[in-house]
C-alpha positions in Angstrom: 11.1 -17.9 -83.8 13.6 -19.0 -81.5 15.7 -22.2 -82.5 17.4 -24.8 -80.7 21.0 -24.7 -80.5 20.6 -28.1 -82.8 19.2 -26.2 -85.3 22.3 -23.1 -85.1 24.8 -25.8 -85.6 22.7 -27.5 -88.4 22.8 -24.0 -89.9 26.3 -22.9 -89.4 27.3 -26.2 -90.7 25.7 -26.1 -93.7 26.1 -22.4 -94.3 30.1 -22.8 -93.9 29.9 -25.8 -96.6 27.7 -23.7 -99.1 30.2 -20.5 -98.7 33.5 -22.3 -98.9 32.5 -25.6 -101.1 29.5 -24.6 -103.7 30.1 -20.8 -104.0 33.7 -20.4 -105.4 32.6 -23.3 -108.3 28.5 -22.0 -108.4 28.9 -19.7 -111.5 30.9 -22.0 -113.5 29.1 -25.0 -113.2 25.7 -22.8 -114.1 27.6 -21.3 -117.0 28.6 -24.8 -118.4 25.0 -26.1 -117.4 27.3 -29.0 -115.8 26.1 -31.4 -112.7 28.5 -32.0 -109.8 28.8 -35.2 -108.2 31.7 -34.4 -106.5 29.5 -31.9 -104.3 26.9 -34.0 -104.2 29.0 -36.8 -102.1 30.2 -34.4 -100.5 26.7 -33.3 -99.1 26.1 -37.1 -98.4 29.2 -37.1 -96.3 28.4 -34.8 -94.6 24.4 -35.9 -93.6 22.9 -33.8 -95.8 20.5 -36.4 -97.5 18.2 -38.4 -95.4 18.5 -35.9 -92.7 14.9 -37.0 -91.4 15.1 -40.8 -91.8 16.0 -43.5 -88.7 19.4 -43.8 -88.2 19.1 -47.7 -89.2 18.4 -46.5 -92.8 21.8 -44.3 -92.6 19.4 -41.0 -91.8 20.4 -38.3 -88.9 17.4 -39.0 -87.0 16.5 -34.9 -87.3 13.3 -32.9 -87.4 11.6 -31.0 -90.7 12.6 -27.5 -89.7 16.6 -28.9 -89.3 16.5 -30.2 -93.3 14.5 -26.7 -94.1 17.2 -24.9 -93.0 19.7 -27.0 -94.8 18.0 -26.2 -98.0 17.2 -22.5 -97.1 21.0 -22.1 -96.4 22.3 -23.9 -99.8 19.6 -21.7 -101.5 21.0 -18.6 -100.3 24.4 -19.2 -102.0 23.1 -21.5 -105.3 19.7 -23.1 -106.3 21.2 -25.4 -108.4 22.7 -27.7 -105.1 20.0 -26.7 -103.4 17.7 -28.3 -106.1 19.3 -31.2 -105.7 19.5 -31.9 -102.1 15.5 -30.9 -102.0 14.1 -33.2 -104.8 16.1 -36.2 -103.3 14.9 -36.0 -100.2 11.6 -34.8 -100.2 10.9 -36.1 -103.3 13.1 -39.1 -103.9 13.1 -40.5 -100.3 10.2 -39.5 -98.7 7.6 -41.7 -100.9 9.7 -44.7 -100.4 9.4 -44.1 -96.6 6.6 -43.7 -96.1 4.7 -45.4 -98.4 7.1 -48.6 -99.1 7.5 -51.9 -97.6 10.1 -52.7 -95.3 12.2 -54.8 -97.6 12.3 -51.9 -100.0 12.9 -49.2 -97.3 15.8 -52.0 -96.5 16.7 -51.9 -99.8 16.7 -48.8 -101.2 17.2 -46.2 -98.5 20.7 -46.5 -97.0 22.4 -46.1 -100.7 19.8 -42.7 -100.7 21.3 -41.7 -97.9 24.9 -41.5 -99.0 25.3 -38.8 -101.7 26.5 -41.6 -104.4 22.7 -42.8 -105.5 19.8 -40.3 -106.5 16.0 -41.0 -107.1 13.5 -38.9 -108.8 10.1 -38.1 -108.6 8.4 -39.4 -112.4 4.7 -37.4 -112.0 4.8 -34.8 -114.7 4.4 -35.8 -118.5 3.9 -33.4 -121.2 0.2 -33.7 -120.7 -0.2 -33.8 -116.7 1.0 -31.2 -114.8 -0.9 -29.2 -113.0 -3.7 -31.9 -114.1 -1.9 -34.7 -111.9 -4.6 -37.0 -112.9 -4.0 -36.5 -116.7 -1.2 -39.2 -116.6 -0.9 -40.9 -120.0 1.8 -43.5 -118.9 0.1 -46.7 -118.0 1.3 -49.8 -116.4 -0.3 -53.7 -117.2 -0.2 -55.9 -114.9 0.9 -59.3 -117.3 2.5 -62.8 -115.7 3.2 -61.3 -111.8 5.1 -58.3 -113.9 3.8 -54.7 -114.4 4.7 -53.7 -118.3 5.2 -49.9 -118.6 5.0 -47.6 -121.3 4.6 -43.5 -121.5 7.1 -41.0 -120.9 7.5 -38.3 -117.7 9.3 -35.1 -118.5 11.0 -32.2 -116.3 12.2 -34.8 -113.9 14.8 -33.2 -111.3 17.7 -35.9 -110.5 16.8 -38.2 -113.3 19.1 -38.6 -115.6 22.6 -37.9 -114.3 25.3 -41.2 -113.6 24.4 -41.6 -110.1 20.5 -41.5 -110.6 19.6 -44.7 -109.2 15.8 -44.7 -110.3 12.7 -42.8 -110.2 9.5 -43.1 -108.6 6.7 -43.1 -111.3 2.7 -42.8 -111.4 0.7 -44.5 -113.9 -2.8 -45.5 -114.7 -2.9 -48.8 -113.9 -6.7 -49.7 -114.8 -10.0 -48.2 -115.0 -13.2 -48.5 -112.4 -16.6 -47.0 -113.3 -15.2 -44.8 -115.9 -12.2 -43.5 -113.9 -8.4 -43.9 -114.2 -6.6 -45.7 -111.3 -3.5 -44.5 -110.6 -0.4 -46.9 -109.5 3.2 -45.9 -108.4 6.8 -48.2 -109.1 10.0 -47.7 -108.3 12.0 -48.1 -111.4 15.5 -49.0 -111.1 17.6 -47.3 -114.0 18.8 -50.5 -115.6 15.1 -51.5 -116.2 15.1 -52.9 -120.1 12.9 -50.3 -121.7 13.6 -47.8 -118.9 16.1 -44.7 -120.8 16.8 -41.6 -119.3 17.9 -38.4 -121.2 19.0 -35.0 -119.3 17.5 -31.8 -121.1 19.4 -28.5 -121.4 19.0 -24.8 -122.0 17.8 -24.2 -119.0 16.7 -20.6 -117.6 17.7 -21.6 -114.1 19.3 -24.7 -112.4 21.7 -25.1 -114.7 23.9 -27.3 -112.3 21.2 -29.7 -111.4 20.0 -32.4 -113.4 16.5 -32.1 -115.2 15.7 -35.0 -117.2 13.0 -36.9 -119.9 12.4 -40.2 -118.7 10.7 -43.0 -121.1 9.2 -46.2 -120.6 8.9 -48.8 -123.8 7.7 -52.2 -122.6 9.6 -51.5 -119.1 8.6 -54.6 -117.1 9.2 -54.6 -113.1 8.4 -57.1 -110.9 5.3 -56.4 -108.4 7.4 -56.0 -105.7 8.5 -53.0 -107.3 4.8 -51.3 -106.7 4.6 -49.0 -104.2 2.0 -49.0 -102.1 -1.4 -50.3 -102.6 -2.9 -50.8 -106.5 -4.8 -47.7 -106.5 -3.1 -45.7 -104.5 -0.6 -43.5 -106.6 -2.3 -40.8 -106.4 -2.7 -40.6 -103.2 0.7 -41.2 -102.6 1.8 -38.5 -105.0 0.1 -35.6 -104.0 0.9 -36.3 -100.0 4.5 -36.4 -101.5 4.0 -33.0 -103.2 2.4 -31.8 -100.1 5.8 -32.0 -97.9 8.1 -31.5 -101.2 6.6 -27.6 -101.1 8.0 -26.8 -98.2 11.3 -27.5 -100.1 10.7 -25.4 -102.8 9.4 -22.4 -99.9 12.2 -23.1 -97.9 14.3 -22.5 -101.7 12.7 -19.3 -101.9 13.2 -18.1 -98.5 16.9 -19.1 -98.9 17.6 -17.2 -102.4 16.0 -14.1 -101.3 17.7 -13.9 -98.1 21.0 -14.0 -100.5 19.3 -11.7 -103.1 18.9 -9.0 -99.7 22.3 -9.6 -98.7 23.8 -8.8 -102.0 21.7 -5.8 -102.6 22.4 -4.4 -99.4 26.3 -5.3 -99.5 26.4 -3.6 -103.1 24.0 -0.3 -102.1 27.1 0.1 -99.8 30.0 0.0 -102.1 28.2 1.7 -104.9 28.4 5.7 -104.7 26.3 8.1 -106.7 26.0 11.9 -106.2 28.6 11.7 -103.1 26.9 8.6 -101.1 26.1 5.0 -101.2 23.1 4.0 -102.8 21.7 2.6 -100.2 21.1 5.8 -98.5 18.7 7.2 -101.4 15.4 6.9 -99.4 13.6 5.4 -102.7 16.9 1.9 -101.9 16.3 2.3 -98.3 12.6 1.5 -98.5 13.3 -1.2 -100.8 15.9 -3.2 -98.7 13.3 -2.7 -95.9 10.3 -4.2 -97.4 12.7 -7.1 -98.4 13.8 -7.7 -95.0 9.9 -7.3 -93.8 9.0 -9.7 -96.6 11.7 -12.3 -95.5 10.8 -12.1 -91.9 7.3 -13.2 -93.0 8.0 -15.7 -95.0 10.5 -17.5 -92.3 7.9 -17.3 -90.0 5.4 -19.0 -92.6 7.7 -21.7 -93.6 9.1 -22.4 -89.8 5.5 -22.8 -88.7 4.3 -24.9 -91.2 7.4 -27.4 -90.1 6.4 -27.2 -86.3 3.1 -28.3 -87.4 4.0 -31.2 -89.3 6.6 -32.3 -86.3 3.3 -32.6 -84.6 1.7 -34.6 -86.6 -1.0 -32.1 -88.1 -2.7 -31.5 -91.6 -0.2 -28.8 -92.9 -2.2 -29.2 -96.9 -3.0 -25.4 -96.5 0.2 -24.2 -94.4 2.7 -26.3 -97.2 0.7 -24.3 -99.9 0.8 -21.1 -98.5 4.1 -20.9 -97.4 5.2 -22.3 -100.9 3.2 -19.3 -102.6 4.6 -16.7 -100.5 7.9 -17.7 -100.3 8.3 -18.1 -104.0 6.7 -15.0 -104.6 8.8 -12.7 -102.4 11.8 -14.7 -103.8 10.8 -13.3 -107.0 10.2 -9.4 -106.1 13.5 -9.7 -103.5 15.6 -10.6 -106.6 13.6 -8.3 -108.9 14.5 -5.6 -106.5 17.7 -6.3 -105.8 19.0 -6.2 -109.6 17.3 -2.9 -109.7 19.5 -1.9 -107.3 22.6 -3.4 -108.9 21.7 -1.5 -111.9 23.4 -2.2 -114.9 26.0 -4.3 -113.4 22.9 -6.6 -112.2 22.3 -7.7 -115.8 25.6 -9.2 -116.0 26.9 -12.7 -115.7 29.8 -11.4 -113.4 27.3 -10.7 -110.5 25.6 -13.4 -108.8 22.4 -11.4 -108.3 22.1 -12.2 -112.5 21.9 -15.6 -111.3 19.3 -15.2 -108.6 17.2 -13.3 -110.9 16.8 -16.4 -113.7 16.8 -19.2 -110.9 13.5 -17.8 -108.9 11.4 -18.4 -111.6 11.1 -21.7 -111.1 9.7 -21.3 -108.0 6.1 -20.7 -108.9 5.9 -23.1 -111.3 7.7 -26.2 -109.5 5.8 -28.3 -107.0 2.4 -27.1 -108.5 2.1 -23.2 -109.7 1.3 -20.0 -108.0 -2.7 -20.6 -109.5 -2.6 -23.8 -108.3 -1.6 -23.1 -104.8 -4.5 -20.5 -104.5 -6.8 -23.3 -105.7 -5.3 -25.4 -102.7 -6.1 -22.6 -99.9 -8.9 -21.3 -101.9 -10.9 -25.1 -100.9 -9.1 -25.5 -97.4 -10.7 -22.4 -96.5 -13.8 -23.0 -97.9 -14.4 -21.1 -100.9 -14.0 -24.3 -103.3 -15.4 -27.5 -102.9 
């Protein structure tokens, strides 16, 4: 796929930041399980968040493919950052707007923009995941004020100092037997609104994951987002765009799993040559870079199509499936490869290796994606 020369500089750019900013600190801050906010400024400085917004809301003004390829190249060096960059925008901003009024676009957007205010994404609980619609967390509507209580867990960007709030679902009624759905923005000073950042992660230890809790949290209705009744809706288009974030993570960590195996299968000698040379390495190293090809060409396509405006339901799930997959047999490979050395914390591949693994569970799971293209092409109803 050819790019514009928009789209080289976008890379470059963010390429050079990754190598020279986030890679020399990347194994330390994941060994301490410690979030940066000094890197994260430092990605709002330099138009990292927002990238897709108007420029009146502080955004660059740029298209889908330009903030893929700013996540696929922060992916390549460290998932952690590029966790964080992905669920604020895609997550974080993109509901608010495209589903909020103008006052709040207005009010919330150009802080979002900066790299000094975060907001989550408050959809999974401990009993609604891949069930979206089994949301216990309800909101009543009392005195011009909706009164929340229920709890959201797994939430990326939620609980860290600069989290500014979240963007929560919860069943705001019932009609003919059925739960209707409702979003909020909830701003973290919210009385009853607390916030608590889990650890002992696998992966992403240098991004925030967080509980959030709701005990009597009363917002204004202003605060709604979107129509009464519409939070699903407005949570699964959300997920819809956020996947090809999480493909575009893939794509990114196994191009940098590929380039360590093959810089490694180089160095390392056994029986008088590099290990790269043993046919049984070179066939691996070329299936990775057969796999990654595809999986580019997947994800790039599927941002065209949304550029022009089309359904991309299908295109967002496959290309989150497959990227996340491949991310997981690239890395697989490429610490066979590394042998010994790949199981330890002084190679970055060890890192690569725990950090795919959230791929096909985040932004809906492997099964559920096959559900997804399994009824856009037909199968299901």
């Amino acid at each position: 796929m050819i790019l514009t020369e928009e789209h080289k500089l976008i890379r470059d750019t963010v390429r050079d930041f990754a190598e020279r900013v986030i890679k020399p600190v990347a194994r330390e801050l994941d060994e301490k399980e410690e979030f940066s906010e000094e890197i994260t400024e430092q990605m709002g400085e330099l138009g990292f968040f927002g990238m897709c917004l108007p420029e009146k809301y502080g955004g660059q003004n740029l298209d889908t493919l330009s903030y893929i390829i700013a996540v696929e190249e922060l992916a390549r060096v460290d998932g952690s950052q590029a966790a964080t960059l992905a669920a604020h925008n895609s997550l974080g901003i993109l509901p608010i707007f495209e589903f909020g009024t103008d006052e709040q676009k207005e009010k919330y957007l150009p802080g979002l923009c900066t790299g000094k205010e975060l907001w989550s994404f408050g959809l999974t609980e401990p009993e609604a995941g891949s069930d979206s619609r089994g949301t216990k967390t309800t909101a009543r509507f009392e005195n011009g004020n909706w009164v929340i209580n229920g709890s959201k867990t797994f939430i990326t960007n939620g609980a860290v100092e600069i989290s500014s709030g979240s963007t929560i679902q919860a069943v705001s009624g019932k009609h003919d037997g059925k739960k209707e759905f409702t979003t909020f923005l909830v701003e973290k000073d919210t009385p009853g609104f607390t916030r608590k950042s889990m650890h002992g992660k696998l992966m992403w230890r240098a991004s925030d994951t967080s509980e959030l809790f709701f005990d009597n949290c009363t917002v204004p209705d202003e605060n709604r987002l979107g129509e009464r009744g519409m939070g699903s809706r407005i949570m699964l288009r959300t997920l819809d765009v956020g996947r090809l974030s999480i493909a575009a993570m893939g794509l990114g960590l196994a191009r940098g799993a590929y380039e360590m195996a093959m810089q490694y299968g180089k160095e390392r000698k056994q029986f008088g040559q590099p290990v790269i040379r043993f046919q049984v390495n070179t066939f691996k190293v070329a299936d990775m870079a057969l796999k990654i090809d595809l999986a580019r060409n997947l994800l790039y396509n599927a941002c065209i199509m949304k550029e022009r405006g089309e359904d991309i339901r299908k295109e967002s799930a496959m290309a989150k499936l497959y990227c996340s997959e491949i991310a997981g047999e690239v890395a697989d490979e490429a610490v066979q490869i590394h042998g010994g050395y790949g199981l330890m914390k002084d190679y970055d591949i060890e890192r690569f290796y725990r950090d795919h693994r959230l791929l096909r569970i985040g932004e809906g799971t492997s099964e559920i994606m096959r559900l997804i293209i399994a009824r856009e092409i037909g199968v299901l109803e």
